[in-house]
C-alpha positions in Angstrom: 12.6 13.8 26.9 13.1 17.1 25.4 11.2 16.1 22.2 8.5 15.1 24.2 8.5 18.6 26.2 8.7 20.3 22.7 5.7 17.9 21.3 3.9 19.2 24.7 4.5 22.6 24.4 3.6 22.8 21.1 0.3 21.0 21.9 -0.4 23.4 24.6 0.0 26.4 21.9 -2.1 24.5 19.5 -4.5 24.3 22.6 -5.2 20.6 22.4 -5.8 20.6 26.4 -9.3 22.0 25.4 -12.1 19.7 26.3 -15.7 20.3 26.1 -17.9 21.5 29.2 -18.2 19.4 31.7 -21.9 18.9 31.8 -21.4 17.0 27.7 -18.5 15.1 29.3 -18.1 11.1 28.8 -17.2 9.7 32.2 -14.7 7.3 30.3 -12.7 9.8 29.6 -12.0 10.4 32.8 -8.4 8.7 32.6 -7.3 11.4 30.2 -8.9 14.3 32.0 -6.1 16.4 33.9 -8.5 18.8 35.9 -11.6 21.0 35.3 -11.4 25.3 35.3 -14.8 27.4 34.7 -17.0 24.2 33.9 -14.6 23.2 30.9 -12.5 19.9 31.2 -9.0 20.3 30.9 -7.2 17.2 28.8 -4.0 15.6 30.7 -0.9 16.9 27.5 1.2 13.6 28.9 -1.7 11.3 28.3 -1.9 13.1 24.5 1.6 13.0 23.9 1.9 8.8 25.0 -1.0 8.4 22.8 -0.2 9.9 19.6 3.2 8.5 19.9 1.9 5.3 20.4 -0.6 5.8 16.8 2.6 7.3 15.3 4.1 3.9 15.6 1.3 1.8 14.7 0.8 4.1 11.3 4.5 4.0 10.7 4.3 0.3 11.1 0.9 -0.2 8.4 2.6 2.3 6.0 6.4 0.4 5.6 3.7 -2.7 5.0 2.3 -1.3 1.9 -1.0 -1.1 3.6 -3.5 2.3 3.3 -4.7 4.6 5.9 -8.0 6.2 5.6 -8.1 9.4 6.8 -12.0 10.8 7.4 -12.7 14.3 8.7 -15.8 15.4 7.3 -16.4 18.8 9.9 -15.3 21.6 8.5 -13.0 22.4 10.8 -11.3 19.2 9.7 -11.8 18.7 6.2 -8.7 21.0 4.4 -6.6 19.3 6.7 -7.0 15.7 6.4 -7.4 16.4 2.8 -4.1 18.1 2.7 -2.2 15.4 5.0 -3.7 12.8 2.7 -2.5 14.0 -0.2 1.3 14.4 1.0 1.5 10.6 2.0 -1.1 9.5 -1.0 -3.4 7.8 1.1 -7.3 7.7 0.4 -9.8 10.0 2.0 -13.2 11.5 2.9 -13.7 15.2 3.5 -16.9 15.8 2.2 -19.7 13.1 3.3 -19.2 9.6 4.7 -21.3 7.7 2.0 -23.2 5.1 3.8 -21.7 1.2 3.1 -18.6 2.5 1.9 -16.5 0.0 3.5 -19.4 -2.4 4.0 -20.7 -2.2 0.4 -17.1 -2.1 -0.7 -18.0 -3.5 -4.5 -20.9 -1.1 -5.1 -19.0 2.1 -4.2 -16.0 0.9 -6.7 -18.2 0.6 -9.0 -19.6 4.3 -8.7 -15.7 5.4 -8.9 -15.5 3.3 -11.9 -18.4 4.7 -13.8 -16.8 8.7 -12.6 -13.2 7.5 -14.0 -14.6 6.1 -17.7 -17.1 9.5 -17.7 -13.7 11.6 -17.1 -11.9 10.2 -19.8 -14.5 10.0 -22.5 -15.0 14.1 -21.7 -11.3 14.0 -22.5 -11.1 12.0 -25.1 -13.8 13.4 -26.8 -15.7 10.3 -27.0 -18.8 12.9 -25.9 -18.8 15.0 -29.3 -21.5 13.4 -30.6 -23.7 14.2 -28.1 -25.8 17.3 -27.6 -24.5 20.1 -25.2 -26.9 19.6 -22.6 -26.3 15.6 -22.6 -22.5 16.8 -21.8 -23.4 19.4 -19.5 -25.4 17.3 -17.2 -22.5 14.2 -17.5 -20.3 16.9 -16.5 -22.3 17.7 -13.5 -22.5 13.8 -12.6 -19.1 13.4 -12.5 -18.0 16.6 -10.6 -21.3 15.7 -7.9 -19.0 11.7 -7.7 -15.4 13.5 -7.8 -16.2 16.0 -4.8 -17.8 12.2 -2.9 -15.7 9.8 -4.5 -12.6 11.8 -5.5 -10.7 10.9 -2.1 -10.8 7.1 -2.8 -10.4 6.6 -6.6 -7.2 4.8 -6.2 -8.4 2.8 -3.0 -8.7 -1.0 -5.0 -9.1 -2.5 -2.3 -10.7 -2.1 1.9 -8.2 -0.1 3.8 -6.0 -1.9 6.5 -6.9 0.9 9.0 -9.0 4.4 9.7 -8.0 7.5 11.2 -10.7 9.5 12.4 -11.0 13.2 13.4 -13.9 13.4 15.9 -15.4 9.6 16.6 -18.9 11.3 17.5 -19.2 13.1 14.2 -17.9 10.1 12.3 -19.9 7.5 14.0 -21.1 5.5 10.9 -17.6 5.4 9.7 -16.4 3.9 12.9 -19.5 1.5 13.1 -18.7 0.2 9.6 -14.5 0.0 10.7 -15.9 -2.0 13.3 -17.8 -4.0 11.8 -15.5 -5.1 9.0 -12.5 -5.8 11.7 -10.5 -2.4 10.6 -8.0 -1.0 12.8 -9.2 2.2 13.9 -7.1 5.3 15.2 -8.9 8.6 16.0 -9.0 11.9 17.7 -11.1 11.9 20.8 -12.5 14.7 22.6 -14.1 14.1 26.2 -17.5 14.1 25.1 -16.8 10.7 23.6 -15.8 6.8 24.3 -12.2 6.3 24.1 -12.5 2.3 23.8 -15.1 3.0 21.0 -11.6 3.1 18.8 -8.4 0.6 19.1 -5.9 4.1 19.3 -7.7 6.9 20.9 -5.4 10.4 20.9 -7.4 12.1 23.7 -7.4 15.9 22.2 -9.6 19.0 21.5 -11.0 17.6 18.5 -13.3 21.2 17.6 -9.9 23.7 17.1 -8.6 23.8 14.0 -4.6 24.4 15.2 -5.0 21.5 17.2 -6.5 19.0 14.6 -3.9 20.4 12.1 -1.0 19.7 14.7 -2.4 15.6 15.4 -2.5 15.1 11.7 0.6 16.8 10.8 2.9 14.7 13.5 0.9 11.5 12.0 1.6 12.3 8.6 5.0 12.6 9.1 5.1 9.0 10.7 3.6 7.7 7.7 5.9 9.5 5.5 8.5 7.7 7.8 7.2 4.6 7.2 6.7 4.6 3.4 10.4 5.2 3.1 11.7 2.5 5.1 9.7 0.9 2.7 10.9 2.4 -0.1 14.4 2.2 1.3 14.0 -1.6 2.0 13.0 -2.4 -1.7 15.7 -0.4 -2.6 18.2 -2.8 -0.9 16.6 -5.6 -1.9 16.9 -4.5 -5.5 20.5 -3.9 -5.1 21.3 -7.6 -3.4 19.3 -9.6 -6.1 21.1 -7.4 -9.2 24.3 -8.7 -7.0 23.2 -12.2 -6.7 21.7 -12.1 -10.6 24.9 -11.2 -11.6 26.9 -13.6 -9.7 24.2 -16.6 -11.3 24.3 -15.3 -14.4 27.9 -15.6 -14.7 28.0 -19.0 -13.0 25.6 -19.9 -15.6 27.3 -18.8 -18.7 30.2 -20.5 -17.3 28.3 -23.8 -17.2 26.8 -23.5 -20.2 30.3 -22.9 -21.9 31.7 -25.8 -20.0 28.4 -28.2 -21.2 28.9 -26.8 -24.7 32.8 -28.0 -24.8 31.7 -31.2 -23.5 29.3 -31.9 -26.4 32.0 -31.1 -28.8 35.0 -33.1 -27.3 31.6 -35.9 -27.3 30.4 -35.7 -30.8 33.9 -35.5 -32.1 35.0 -39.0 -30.5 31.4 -40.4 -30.9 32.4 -39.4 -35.1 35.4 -41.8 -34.9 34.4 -43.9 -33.0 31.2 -45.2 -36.2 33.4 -44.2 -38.7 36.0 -46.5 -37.2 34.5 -49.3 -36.4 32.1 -50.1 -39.4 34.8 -49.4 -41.2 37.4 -51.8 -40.1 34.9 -55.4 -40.1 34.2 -53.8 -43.7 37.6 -54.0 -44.5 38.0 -57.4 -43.2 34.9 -58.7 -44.7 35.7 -58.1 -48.2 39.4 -59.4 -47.7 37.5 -62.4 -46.4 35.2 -63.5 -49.2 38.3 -62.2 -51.5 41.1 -64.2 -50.0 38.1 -67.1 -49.9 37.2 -66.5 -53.5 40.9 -66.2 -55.0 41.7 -69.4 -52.9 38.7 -71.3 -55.1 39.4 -69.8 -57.8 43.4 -70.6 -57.3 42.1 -74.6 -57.2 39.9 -74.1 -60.0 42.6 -72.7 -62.3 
């Protein structure tokens, strides 16, 4: 309980409790809104603090899967954080615009980070030296126009399992698309928006820039949490087959060593065994016509 005080306090500081005026207000967040002073809705800290513990755990739980997180906060109040928290835990994101089909036109956008990847490394290569300087200027340009777009989700191979979302409003097409495709969304919702528009809604001041950094941070860490349990897990794993490997291996050498032995004791007595036989009705056979012959031969002397 005293963690969860703490997380509250430190909310209230942050001033997460901020809402918009009541006049832009969504009547479905009504559940989430504590009270209203001077026209501005106040948000309910208990309601924030079950919710983002709640996302905590659902992020935790995607990140020990292997599965990526898209963070998206393109305001500018949001963008050097999400950026930032992205980075830490390596997931994809998008700070600067939300380039329209890029979860529903997957292919097509991969194949823009593609071409910006091959331009990068011909520029460092020097596969461009053979080309005038304004032919290089303007590839140059290209690429820096896709990095600042693109940049976020170069390593993303493949649709993210989930999307976390600063301001839902802002980011509607993001959310639209997450829909759409059947992505798990989680995202921070102010009261001039629909909480059930996302499947985790963290009801918070979504405008401020301490309280945006606070949501992300105490998410962040969850993922970080969840990647090493992951890491941990593999670990063990790794550790219990290089035991059980070992423990074949041996078992197998020893088997082969005893099969080995048993071919030799085996070719030695199936050796005698010819060499005895054939040689024996030979013996007898030439005795025979011998003894046969000398006996003739005895009557005709």
């Amino acid at each position: 309980m005293e963690n969860n005080t703490s997380l509250q306090q430190q909310l209230l500081e942050a001033g997460v409790h901020f809402g918009h005026l009541k006049k832009k207000w969504n009547p479905k967040m009504l559940p989430y809104i504590f009270a209203e002073k001077k026209g501005i809705h106040i948000i309910d800290l208990n309601k924030t603090v079950e919710c983002l513990q709640e996302t905590a755990a659902a992020m935790k739980q995607i990140a020990r899967s292997g599965k990526k997180i898209l963070f998206v906060g393109t305001k500018k109040q949001a963008k050097d954080i999400v950026n930032e928290c992205a980075k830490k835990v390596n997931m994809p994101f998008v700070t600067e615009r939300w380039l329209g089909g890029m979860l529903t036109n997957f292919n097509t956008v991969r194949k823009s980070v593609k071409k910006m990847q091959s331009i990068e490394k011909m520029l460092g290569d020097g596969s461009f030296d053979n080309i005038t300087k304004k032919e290089r200027l303007t590839l140059s340009r290209d690429k820096d126009k896709m990095e600042k777009v693109l940049g976020g989700i170069a390593q993303l191979g493949r649709v993210p399992a989930a999307l976390f979302i600063v301001d839902i409003g802002h980011e509607h097409i993001a959310l639209a698309e997450a829909k759409r495709l059947g992505i798990q969304t989680f995202g921070v919702v102010d009261t001039n928006c629909d909480p059930n528009k996302v499947d985790f809604a963290i009801p918070a001041n979504d405008d401020a820039t301490k309280s945006i950094a606070i949501i992300a941070n105490y998410l962040t860490a969850a993922i970080a949490e969840g990647l090493a349990d992951r890491q941990a897990a593999k670990d063990d794993d790794v550790e219990e087959i290089t035991d059980d490997e070992k423990e074949k291996r041996a078992a197998r050498m020893e088997a082969e060593a005893q099969a080995e032995a048993g071919r030799g004791r085996g070719a030695g007595g199936r050796g005698r065994g010819p060499g005895a036989g054939p040689g024996g009705p030979r013996r007898r056979t030439t005795g025979g016509p011998g003894g046969a012959g000398r006996g003739p031969g005895g009557a005709r002397r």
